[in-house]
C-alpha positions in Angstrom: 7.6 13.2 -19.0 5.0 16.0 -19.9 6.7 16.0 -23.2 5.6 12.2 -23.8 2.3 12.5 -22.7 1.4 14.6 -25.4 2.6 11.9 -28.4 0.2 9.6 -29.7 2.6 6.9 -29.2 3.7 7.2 -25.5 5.0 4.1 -24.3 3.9 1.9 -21.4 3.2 3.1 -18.4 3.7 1.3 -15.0 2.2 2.1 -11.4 5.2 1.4 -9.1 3.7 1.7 -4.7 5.6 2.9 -1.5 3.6 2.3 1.8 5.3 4.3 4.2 4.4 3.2 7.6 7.2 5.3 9.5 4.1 7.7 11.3 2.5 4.7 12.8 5.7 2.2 13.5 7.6 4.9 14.9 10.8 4.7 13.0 11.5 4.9 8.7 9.6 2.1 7.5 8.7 2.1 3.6 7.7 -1.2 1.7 8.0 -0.7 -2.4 6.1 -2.9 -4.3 4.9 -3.4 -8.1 2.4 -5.8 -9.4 5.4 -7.2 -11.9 9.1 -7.6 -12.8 11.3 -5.5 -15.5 12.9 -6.8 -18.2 15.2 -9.0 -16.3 12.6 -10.9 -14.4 13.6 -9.3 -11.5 12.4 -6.2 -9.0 11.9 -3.4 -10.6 14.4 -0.4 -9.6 13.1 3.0 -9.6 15.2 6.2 -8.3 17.3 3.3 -6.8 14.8 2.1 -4.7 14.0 -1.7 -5.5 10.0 -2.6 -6.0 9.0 -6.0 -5.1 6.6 -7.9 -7.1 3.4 -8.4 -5.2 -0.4 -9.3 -6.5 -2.0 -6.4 -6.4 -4.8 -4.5 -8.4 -5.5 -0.5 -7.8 -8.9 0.9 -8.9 -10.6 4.5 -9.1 -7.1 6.7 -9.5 -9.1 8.5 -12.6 -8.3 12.1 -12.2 -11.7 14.7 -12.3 -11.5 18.3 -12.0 -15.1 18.0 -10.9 -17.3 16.7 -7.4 -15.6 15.1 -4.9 -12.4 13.3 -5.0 -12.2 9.9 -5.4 -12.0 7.1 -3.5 -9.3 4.3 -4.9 -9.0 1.3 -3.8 -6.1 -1.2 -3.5 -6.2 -4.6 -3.5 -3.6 -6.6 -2.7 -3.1 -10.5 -1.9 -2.3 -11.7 1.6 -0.2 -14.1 0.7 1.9 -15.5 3.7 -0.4 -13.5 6.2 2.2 -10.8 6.1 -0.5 -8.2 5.1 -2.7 -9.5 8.2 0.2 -9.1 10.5 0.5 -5.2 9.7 -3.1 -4.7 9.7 -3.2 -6.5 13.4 -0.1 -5.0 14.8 -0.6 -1.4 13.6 -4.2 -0.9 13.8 -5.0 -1.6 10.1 -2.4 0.7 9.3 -4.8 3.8 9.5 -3.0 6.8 8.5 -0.3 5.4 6.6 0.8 7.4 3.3 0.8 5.4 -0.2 2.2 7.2 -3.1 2.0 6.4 -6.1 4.7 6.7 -9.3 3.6 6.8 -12.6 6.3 6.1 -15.0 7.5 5.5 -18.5 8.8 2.4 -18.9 11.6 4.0 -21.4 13.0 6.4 -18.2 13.4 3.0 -15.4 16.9 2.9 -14.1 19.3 1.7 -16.1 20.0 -1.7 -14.0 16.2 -2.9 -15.4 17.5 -3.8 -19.0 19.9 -6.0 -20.2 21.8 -3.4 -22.3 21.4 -0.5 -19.8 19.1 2.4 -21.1 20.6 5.6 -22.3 17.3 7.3 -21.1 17.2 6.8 -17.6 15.9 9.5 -15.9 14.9 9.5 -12.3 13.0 13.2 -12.6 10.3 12.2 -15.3 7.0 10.8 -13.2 4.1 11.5 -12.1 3.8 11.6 -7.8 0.4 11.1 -5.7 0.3 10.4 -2.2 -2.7 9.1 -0.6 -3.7 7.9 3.1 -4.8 5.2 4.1 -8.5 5.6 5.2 -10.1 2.1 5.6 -9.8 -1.6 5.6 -12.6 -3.3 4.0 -11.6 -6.8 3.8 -8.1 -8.4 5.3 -8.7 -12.2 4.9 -7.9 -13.9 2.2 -7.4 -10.0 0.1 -6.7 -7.2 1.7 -8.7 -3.9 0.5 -7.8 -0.6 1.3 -9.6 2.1 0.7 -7.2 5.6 0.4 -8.5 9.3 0.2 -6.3 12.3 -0.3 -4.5 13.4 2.8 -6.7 16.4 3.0 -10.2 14.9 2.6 -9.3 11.7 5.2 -12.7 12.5 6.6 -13.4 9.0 7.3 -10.0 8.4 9.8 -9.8 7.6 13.0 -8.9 11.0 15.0 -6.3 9.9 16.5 -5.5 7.3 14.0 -5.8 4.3 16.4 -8.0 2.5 18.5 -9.1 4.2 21.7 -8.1 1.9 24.7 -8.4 3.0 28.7 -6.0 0.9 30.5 -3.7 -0.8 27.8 -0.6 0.7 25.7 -0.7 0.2 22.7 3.4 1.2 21.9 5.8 -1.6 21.3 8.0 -2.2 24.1 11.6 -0.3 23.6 9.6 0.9 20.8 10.5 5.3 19.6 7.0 5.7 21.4 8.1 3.6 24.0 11.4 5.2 24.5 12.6 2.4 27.0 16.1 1.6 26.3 17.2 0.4 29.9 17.9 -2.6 31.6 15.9 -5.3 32.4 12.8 -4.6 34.9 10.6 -6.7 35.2 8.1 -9.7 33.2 4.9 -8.8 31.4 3.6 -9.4 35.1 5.0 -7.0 36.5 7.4 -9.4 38.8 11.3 -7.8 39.5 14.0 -9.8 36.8 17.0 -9.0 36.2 17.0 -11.4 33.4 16.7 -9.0 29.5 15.1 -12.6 28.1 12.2 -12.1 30.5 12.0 -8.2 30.6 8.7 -7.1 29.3 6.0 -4.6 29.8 2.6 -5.5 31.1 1.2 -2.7 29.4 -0.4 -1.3 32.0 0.5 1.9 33.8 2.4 0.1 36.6 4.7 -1.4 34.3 5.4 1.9 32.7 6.0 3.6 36.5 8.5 1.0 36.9 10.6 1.8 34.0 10.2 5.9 34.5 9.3 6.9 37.6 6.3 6.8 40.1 5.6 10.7 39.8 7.8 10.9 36.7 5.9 11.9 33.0 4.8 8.6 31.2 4.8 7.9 27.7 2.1 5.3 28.4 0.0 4.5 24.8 -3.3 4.4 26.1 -5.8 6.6 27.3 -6.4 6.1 31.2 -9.2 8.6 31.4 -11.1 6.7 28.6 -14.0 4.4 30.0 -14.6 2.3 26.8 -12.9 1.3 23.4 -13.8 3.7 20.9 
């Protein structure tokens, strides 16, 4: 690729986006997405990973080898509400890594072109991974604002709300780490039913499941007199 940049005539170059939210979820979660469809009208399929298309507009990626690093922006359409779901269930999804491919559209996978294309190259791109540092707006667009992941001077430290007496893990969640038999209802009331089992998300719930005097892996932060 650092061979084409250098020709006056280039080609077309496409932004393709993974949000990888495995840090905050707790297990491998990546969503690939690309504001529009190859040649096909279909996904577009990079390094054989398959970009959805999604509304989205990204601002302020200009490079500068001078003053402080930019802050870009993306934009993205909540259509469906799926957007507001992540941003409610994972704390706006503070901390999560987007990175960013830059690609010629003459390398794509071959599987993007009617008659194949003899210069498919999964190597030539150009990588930058970001963090996410802020929502701005998550009704009816979603804005996020990224920094690089060494100036995230803005991020919550840890990267999610501060609260005393609630976890904030999914329940059988990696966090969690729950993977026994039923206990008892989000009341904290004895079932034996696995339909019913579910934490209260206090710290009696989670003595239940491990152990009165046992180490807890209980999400919140009991010493904590406020949310932060």
């Amino acid at each position: 690729m650092l061979l084409d940049i250098t020709k006056i005539e280039q080609g077309a170059i496409i932004n393709l986006y993974d949000l990888d939210l495995s840090k905050i979820v707790g297990n491998k979660t990546v969503i690939r997405f690309h504001n529009g469809v190859n040649e096909l009208r279909r996904p577009i399929t990079w390094q054989g990973n398959v970009y959805e298309p999604y509304p989205i507009k990204a601002q302020g990626f200009e490079r500068s080898g001078q003053g402080a690093s930019n802050r870009p922006t993306l934009t993205a359409s909540n259509t469906g509400g799926i957007l507001n779901g992540l941003i409610a269930s994972y704390e706006g999804m503070i901390g999560a890594i987007v990175t960013r491919h830059e690609v010629l559209v003459k390398y794509l996978d071959a599987v993007n072109f009617e008659n194949g294309n003899k210069y498919a190259d999964p190597y030539c791109e150009f990588v930058s991974n970001y963090v996410i540092e802020q929502v701005r707006l998550h009704s009816p667009l979603a804005i996020f604002t990224l920094a690089l992941p060494c100036e995230t001077d803005g991020a919550r430290i840890p990267a999610r709300i501060i609260i005393a007496d609630t976890c904030s893990w999914i329940y059988r969640s990696a966090e969690c780490g729950y993977t026994g038999g039923a206990v008892a209802d989000e009341f904290d009331q004895p079932t034996n039913d696995i339909t019913r089992d579910k934490c209260s998300r206090c710290v009696a719930g989670c003595k239940l499941r491990f152990g009165q005097y046992e180490t807890l892996p209980f999400g919140g932060f009991p010493t904590a007199a406020k949310i932060k």
